[in-house]
LUMVEX-911290 format. One line per 8 residues: number of its first residue (from 1); their letters; for each residue x, y, z of N, C-alpha, C, O, CB. Coordinates in pm, 1 decimal. Each point is the difference from the previous one (the first is absolute). Glycine has a CB too. Example, Ala and Ser with C-alpha at 12.3 -4.5 7.8 and 13.67 -1.06 7.14 Angstrom:
! residues 2
1	AS	1319.0:-569.0:780.0:-89.0:119.0:0.0:90.0:120.0:0.0:103.6:-1.9:66.5:-292.8:-115.4:58.1 ~ 154.2:222.3:-196.6:82.0:119.0:6.0:-77.0:109.0:73.0:50.9:110.8:16.9:67.5:-173.6:-231.4
***
This chain:
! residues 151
1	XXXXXXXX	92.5:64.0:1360.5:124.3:26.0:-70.5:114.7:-79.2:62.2:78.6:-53.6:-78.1:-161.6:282.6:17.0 ~ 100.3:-241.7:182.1:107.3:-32.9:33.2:-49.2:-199.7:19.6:90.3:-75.0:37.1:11.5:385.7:85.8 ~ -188.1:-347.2:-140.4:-22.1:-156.4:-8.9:35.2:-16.0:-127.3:78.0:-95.2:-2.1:-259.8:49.2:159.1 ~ 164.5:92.1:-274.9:68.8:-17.3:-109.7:106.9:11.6:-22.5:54.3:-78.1:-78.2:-189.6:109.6:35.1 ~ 204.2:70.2:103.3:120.1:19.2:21.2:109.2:-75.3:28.2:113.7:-19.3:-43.1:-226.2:152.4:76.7 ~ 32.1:-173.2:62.7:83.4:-181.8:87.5:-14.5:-97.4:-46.8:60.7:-91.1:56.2:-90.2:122.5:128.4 ~ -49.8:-67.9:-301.6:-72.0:-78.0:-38.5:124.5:-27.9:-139.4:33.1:-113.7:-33.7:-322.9:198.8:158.3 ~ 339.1:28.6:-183.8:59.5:34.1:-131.5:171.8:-21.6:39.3:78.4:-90.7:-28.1:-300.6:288.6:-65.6
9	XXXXXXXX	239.1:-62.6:175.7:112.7:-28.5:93.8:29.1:-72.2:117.3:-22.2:80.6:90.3:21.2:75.6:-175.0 ~ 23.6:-220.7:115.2:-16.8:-77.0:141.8:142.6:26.3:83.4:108.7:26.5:-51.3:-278.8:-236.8:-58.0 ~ 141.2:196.2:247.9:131.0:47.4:70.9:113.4:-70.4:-95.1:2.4:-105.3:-63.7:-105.5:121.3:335.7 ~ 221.2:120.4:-246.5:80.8:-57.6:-50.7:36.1:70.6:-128.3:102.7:67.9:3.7:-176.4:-259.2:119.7 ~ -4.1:185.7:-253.0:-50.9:34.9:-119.4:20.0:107.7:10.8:-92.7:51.5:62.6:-44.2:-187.0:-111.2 ~ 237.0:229.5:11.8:-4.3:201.1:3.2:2.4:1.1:-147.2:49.2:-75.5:-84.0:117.1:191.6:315.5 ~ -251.8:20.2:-238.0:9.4:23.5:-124.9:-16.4:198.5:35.5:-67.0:38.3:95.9:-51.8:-340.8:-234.7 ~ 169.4:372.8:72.8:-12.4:121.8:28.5:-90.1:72.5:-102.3:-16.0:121.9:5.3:232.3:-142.1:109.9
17	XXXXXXXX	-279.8:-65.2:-216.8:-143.0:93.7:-68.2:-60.0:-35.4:89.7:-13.8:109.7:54.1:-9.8:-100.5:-293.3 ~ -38.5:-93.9:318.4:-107.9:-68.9:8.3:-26.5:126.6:140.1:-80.0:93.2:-8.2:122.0:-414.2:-112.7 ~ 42.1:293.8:235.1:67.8:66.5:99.3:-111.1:146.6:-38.9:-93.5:42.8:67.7:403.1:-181.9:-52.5 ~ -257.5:188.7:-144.3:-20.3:138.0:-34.8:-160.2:40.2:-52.5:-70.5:100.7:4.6:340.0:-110.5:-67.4 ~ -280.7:-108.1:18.6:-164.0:-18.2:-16.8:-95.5:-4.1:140.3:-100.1:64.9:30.3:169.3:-212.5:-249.8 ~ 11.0:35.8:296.1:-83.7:20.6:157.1:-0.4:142.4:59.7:-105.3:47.9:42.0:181.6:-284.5:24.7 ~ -4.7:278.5:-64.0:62.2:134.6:62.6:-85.3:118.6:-57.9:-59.3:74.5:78.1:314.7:-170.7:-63.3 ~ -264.5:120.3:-192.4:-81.6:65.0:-0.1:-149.6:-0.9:-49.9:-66.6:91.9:-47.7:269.7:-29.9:67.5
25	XXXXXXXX	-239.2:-207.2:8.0:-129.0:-15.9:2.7:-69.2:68.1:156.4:-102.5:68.0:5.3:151.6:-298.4:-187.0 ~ 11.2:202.8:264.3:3.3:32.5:119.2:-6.2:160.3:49.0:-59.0:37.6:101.3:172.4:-260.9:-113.3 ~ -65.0:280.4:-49.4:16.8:178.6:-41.7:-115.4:-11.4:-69.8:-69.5:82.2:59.8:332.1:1.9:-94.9 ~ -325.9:-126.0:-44.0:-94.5:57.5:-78.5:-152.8:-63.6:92.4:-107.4:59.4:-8.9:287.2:-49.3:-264.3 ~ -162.8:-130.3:353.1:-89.4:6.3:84.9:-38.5:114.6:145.4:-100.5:11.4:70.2:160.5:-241.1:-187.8 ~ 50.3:288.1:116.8:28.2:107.8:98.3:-33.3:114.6:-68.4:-42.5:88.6:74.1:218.3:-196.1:47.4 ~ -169.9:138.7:-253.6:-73.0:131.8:-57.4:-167.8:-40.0:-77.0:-50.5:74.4:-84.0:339.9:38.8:24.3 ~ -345.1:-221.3:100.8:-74.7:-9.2:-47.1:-75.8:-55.1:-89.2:-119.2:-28.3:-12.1:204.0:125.9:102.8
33	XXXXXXXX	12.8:-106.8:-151.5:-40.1:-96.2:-153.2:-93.3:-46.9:14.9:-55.0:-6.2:109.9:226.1:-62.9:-178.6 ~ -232.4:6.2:-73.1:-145.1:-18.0:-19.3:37.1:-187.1:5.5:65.8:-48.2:-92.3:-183.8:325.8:-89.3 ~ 76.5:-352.1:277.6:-8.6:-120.9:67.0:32.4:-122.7:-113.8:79.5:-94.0:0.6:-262.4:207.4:183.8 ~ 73.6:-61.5:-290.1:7.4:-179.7:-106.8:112.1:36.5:-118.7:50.2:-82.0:-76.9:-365.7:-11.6:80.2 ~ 346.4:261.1:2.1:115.4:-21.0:-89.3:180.8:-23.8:6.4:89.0:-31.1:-79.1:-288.9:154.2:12.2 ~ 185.9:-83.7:225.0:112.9:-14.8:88.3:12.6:-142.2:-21.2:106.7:-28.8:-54.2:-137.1:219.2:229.4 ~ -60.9:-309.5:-144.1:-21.8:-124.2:-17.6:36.5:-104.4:-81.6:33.4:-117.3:16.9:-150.5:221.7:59.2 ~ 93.2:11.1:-221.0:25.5:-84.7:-117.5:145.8:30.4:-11.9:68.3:-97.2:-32.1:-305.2:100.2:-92.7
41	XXXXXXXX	300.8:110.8:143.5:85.0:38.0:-58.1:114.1:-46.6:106.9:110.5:38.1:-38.5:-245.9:147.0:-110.8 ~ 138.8:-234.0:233.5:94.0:-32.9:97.7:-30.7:-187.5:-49.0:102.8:-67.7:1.3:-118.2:328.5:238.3 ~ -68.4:-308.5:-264.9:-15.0:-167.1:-37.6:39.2:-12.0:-128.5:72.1:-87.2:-48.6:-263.5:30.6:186.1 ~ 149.9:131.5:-180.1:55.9:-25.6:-167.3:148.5:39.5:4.0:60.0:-107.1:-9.0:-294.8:177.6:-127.2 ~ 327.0:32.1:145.5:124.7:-10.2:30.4:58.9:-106.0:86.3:91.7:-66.0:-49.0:-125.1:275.8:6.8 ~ -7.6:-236.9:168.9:66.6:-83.7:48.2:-0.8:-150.9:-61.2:103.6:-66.0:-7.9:-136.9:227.4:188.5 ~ -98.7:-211.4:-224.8:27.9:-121.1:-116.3:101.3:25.7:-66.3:112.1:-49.6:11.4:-316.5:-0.8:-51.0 ~ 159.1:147.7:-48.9:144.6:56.3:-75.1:137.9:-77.2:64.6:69.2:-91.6:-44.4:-186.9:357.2:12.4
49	XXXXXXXX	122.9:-206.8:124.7:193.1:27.3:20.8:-8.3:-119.1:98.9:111.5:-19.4:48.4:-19.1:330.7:-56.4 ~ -189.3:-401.3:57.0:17.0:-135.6:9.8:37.5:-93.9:-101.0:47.8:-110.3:26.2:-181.1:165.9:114.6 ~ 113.2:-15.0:-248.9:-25.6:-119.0:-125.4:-101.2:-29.1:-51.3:4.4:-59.1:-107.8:122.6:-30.0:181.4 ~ -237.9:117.6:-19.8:-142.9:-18.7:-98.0:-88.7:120.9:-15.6:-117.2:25.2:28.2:102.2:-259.6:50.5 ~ 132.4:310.8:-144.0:-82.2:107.9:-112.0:-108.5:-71.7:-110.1:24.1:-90.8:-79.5:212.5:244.5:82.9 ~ -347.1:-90.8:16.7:-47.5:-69.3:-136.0:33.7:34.4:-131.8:32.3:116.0:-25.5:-191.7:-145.1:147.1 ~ 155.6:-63.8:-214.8:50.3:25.2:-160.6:-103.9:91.3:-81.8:-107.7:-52.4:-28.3:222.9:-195.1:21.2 ~ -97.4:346.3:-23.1:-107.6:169.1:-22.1:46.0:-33.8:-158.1:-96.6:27.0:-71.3:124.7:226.2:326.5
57	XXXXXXXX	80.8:-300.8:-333.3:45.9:18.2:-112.8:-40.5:-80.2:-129.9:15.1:40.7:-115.2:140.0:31.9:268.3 ~ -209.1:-193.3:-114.6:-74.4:-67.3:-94.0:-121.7:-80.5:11.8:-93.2:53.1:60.5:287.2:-39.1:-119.3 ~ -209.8:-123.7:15.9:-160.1:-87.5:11.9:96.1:-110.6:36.8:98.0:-35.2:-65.7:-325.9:114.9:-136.5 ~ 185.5:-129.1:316.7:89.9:-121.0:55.7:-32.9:-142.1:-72.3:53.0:-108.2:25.3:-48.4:231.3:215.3 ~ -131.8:-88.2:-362.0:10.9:-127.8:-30.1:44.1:-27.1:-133.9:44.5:-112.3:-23.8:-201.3:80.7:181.8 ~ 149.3:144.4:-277.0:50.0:-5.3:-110.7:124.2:53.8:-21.3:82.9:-23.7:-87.9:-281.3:11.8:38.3 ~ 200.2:119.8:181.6:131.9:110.3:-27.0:22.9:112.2:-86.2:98.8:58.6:-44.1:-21.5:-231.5:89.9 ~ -241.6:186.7:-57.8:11.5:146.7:-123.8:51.6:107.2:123.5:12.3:-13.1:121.8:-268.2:-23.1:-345.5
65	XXXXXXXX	272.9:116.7:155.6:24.1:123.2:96.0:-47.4:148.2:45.4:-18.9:103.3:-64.4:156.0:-228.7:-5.9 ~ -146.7:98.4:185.2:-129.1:100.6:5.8:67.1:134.2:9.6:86.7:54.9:68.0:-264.6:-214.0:60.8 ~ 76.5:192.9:-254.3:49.5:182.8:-43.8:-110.5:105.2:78.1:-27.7:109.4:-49.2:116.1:-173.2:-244.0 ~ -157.9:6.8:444.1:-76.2:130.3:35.4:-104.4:67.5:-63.0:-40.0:116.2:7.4:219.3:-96.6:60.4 ~ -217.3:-123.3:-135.3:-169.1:55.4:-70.4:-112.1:-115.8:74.4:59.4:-107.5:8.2:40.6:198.1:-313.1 ~ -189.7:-97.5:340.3:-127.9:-100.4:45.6:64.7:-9.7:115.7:91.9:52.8:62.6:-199.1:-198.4:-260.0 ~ 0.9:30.6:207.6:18.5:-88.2:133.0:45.8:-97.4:-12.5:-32.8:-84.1:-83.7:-109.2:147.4:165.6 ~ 248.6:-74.2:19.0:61.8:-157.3:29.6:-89.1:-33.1:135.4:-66.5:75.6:70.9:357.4:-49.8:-169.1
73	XXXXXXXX	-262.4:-192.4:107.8:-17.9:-76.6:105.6:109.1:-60.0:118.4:110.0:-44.7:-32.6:-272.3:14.1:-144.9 ~ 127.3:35.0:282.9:80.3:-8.4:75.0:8.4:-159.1:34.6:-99.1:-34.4:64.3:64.0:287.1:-0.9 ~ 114.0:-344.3:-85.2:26.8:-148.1:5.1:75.0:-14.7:131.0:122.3:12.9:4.7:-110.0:-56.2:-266.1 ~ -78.0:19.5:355.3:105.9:-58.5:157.1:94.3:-95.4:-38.3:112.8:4.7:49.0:-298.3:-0.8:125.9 ~ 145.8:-114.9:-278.9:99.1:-120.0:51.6:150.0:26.6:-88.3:105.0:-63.8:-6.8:-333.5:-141.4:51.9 ~ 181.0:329.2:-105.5:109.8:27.0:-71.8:76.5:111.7:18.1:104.4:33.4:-56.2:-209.5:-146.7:-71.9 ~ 34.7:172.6:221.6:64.9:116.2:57.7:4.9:179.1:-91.5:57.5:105.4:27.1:94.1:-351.6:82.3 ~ -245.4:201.7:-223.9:30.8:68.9:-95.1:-163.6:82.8:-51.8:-109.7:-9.5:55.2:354.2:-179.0:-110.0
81	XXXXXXXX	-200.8:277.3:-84.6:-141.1:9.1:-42.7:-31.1:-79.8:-158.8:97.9:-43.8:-60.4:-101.8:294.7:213.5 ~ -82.3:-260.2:-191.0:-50.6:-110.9:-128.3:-81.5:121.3:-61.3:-67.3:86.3:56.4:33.8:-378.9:53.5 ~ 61.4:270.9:-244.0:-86.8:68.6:-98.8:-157.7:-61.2:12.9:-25.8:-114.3:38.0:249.6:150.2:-208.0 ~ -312.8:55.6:133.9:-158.4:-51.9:-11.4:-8.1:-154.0:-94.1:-75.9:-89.0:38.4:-19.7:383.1:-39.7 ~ 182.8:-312.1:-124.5:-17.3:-94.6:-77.1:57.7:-156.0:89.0:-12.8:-110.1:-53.6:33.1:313.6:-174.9 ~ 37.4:-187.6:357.4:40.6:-119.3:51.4:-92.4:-29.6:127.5:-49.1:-102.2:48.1:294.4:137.9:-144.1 ~ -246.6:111.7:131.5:-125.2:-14.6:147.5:-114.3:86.0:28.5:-3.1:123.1:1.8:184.4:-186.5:110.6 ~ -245.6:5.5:-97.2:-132.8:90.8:20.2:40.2:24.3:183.0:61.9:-62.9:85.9:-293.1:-69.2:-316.3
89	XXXXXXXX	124.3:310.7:218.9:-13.2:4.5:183.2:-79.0:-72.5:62.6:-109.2:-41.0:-39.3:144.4:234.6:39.2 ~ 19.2:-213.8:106.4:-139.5:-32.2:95.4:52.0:-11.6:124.7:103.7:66.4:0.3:-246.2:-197.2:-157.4 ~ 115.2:55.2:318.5:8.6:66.7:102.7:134.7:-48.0:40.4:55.3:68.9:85.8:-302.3:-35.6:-35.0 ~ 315.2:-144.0:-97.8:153.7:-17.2:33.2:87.6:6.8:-140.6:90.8:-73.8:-38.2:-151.3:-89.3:258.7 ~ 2.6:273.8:-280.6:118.8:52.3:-115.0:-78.3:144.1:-36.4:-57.3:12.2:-108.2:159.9:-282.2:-24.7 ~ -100.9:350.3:206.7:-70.0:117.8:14.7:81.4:92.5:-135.5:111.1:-41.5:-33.0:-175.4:14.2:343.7 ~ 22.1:117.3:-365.2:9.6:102.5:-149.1:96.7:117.0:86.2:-3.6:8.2:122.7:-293.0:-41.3:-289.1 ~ 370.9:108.8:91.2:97.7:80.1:18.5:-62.1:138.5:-123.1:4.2:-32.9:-118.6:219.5:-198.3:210.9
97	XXXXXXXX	-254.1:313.4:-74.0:19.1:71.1:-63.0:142.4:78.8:-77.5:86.8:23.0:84.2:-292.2:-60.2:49.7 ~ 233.9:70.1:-239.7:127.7:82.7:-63.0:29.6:69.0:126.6:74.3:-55.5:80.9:-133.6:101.2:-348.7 ~ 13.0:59.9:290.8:52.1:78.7:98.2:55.2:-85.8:165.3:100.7:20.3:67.8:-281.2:175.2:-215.3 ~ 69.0:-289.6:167.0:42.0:-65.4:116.0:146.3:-77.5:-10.8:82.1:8.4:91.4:-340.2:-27.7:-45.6 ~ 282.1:-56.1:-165.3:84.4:-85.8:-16.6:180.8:108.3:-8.0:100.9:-55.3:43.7:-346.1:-146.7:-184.5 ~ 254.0:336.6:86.7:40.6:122.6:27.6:25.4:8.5:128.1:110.7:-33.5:42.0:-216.9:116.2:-207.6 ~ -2.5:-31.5:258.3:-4.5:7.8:122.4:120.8:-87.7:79.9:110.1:43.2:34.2:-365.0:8.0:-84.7 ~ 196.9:-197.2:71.2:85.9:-144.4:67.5:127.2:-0.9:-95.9:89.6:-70.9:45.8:-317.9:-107.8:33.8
105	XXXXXXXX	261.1:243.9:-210.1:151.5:-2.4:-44.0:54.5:90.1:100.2:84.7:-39.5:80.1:-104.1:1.7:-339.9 ~ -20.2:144.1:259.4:83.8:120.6:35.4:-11.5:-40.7:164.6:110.0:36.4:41.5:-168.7:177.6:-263.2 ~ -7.7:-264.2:326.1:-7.4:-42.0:126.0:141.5:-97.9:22.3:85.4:14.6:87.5:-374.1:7.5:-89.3 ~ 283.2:-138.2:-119.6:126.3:-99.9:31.7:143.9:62.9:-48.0:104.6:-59.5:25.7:-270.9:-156.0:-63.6 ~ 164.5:330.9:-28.5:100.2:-32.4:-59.2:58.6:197.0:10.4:120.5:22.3:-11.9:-219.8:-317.9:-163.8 ~ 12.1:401.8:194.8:76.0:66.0:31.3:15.4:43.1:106.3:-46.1:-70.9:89.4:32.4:86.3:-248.4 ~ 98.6:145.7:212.6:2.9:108.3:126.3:-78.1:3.9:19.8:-87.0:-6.1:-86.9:199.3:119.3:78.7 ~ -147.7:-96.4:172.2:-131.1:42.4:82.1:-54.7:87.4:-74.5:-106.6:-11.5:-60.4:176.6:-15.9:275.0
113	XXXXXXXX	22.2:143.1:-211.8:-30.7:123.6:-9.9:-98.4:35.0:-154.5:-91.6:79.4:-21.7:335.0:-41.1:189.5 ~ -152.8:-167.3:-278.3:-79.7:-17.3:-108.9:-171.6:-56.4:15.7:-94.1:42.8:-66.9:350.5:-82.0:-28.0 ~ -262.7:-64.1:199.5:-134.7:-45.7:-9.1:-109.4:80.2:90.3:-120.2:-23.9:11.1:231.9:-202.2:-63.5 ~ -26.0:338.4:119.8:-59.3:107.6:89.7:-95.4:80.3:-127.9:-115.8:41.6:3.5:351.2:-10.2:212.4 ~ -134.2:-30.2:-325.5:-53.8:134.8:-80.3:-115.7:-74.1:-84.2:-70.6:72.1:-70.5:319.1:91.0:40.6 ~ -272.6:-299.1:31.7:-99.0:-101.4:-94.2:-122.7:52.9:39.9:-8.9:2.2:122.8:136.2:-231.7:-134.9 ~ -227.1:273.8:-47.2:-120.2:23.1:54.9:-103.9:-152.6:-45.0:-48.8:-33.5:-108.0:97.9:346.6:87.6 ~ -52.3:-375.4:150.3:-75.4:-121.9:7.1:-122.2:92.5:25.8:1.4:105.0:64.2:166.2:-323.1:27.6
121	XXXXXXXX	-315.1:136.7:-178.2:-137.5:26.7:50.6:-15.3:-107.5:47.9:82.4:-91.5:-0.7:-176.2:238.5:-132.8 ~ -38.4:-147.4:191.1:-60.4:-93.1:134.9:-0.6:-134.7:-53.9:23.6:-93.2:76.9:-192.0:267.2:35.6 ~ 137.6:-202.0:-269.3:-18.4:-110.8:-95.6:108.2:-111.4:-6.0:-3.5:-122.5:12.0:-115.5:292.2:-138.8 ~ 220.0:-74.8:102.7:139.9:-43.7:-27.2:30.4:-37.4:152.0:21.0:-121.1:-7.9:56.4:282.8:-218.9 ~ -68.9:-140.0:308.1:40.2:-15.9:161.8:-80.7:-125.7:8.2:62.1:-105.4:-13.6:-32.7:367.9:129.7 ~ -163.3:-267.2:-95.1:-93.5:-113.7:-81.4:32.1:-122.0:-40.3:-25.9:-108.3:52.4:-45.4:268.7:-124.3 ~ 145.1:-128.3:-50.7:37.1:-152.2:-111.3:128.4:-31.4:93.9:-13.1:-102.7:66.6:-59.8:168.2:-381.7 ~ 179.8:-3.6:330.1:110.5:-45.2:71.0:-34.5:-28.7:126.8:70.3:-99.6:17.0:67.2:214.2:-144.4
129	XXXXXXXX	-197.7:-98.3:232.9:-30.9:-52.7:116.4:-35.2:-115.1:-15.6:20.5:-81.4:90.1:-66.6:255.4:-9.9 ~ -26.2:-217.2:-217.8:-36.1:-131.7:6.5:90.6:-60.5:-32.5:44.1:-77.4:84.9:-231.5:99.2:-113.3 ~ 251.3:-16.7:-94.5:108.3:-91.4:-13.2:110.2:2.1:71.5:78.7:-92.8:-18.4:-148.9:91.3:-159.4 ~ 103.8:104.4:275.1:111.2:-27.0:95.8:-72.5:-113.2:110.7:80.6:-27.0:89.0:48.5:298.3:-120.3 ~ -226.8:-324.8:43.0:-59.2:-65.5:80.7:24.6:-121.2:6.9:29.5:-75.9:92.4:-155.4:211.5:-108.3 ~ 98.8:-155.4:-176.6:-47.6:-118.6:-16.2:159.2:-50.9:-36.9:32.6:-118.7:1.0:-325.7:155.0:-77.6 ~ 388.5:79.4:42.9:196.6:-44.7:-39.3:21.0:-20.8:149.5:21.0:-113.6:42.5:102.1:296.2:-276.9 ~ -127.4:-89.7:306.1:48.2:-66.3:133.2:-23.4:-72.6:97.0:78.6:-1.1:94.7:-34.1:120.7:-139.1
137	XXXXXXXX	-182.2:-213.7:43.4:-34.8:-61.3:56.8:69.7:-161.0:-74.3:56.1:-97.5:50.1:-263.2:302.6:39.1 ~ 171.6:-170.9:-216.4:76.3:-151.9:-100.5:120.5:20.9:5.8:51.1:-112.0:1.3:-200.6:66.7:-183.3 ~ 252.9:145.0:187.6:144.6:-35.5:15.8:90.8:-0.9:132.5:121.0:-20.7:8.8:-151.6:105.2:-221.9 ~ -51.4:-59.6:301.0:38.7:-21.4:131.6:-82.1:-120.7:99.5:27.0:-25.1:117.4:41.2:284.4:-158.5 ~ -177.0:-325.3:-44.9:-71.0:-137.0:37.7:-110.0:23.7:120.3:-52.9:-103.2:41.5:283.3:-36.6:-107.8 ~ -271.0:264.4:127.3:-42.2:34.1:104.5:-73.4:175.9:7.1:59.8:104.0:-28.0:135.0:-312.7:105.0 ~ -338.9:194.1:-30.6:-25.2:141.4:2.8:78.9:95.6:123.1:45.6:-45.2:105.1:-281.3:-41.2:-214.1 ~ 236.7:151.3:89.0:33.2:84.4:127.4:-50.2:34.5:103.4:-103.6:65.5:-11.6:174.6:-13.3:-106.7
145	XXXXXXX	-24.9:-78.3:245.3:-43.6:10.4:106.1:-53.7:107.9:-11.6:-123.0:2.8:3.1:248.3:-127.1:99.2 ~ -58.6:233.6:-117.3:-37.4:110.6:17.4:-93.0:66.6:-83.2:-39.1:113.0:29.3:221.5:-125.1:63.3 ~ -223.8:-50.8:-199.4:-62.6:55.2:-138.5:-192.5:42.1:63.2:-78.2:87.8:-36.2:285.0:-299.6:-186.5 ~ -219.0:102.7:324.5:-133.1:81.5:27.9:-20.0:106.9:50.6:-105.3:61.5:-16.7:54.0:-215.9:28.0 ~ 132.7:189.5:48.5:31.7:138.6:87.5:-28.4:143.1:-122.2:-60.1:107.1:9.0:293.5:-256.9:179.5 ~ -152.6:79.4:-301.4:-10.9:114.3:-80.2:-100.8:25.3:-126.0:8.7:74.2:-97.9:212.5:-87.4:180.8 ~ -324.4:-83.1:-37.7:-112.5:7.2:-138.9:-69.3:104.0:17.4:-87.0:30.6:-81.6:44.9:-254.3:41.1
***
C-alpha cells in the first residue's frame, strides 16, 4: 500500500483523500480484514484519486454505454472496459462480470463506509484482482516491488 502510495503521490504531493484511504486501510488491517479484499479496495481507490480510475461507463472502443447487464472486457491500454462486440476475453483483457463491474464502480468512486456495506463474493474479488494488476502495472510502467509479497 504504501509503495503505491509513493508511487501516485510522491514527496511533496499531499492530498487528504488519499492520506484517509492509507489511514484507514491500515485500521482495517488491524481489525482483520479479509487480506485480497482490503487489497483491491485500497488499489482501486487509490488509482482512482491518482488519476487512473478506470472508465466502468462505456466500451472504450465504440462508446456504447454500458447499462450493467453481461460482461464487459477489461482493455489495459485503454484503461477502460469494451463491450463483447469489440473484445473478446482472454488473459490480458480478462471478462468483468455485471456485478463485478458494480463492485470496481462503487470501490473508485464512493464512501468507505459505502463499499464496506458491498457484499463482494470470492469471484468478484477474483475478476478485479486481476485487472487491478494488469491497470496498475500498465499505468505506472512497473510491477510492484511489493506485489509478490502479497499473492
Amino acid at each position: 500500500m504504501v509503495e503505491l502510495t509513493e508511487i501516485l503521490f510522491p514527496l511533496g504531493v499531499a492530498d487528504n483523500k488519499m492520506f484517509e484511504l492509507l489511514k484507514n486501510s491500515f485500521f482495517e488491517i488491524d481489525k482483520g480484514k479479509k487480506k485480497d479484499l482490503l487489497r483491491i479496495q485500497f488499489e482501486a481507490r487509490a488509482m482512482a484519486l491518482g488519476g487512473y480510475g478506470i472508465d466502468l461507463d462505456k466500451c472504450c472502443n465504440c462508446r456504447r454505454i454500458y447499462t450493467g447487464e453481461g460482461r464487459a472486457v477489461f482493455k489495459r491500454s485503454k484503461g477502460g472496459i469494451a463491450c463483447l462486440k469489440c473484445q473478446q476475453e482472454s488473459k490480458l483483457s480478462p471478462g468483468l462480470d455485471h456485478d463485478t463491474v458494480k463492485g470496481l464502480k462503487t470501490i473508485q468512486s464512493d464512501p468507505w463506509n459505502e463499499v464496506e456495506a458491498f457484499n463482494f463474493s470470492d469471484e468478484m474479488i477474483r475478476e478485479i484482482k486481476s485487472v487491478l494488476k494488469l491497470h496498475t502495472e500498465y499505468r505506472i510502467g512497473r510491477r510492484l516491488k511489493t506485489a509478490e509479497y502479497l499473492e
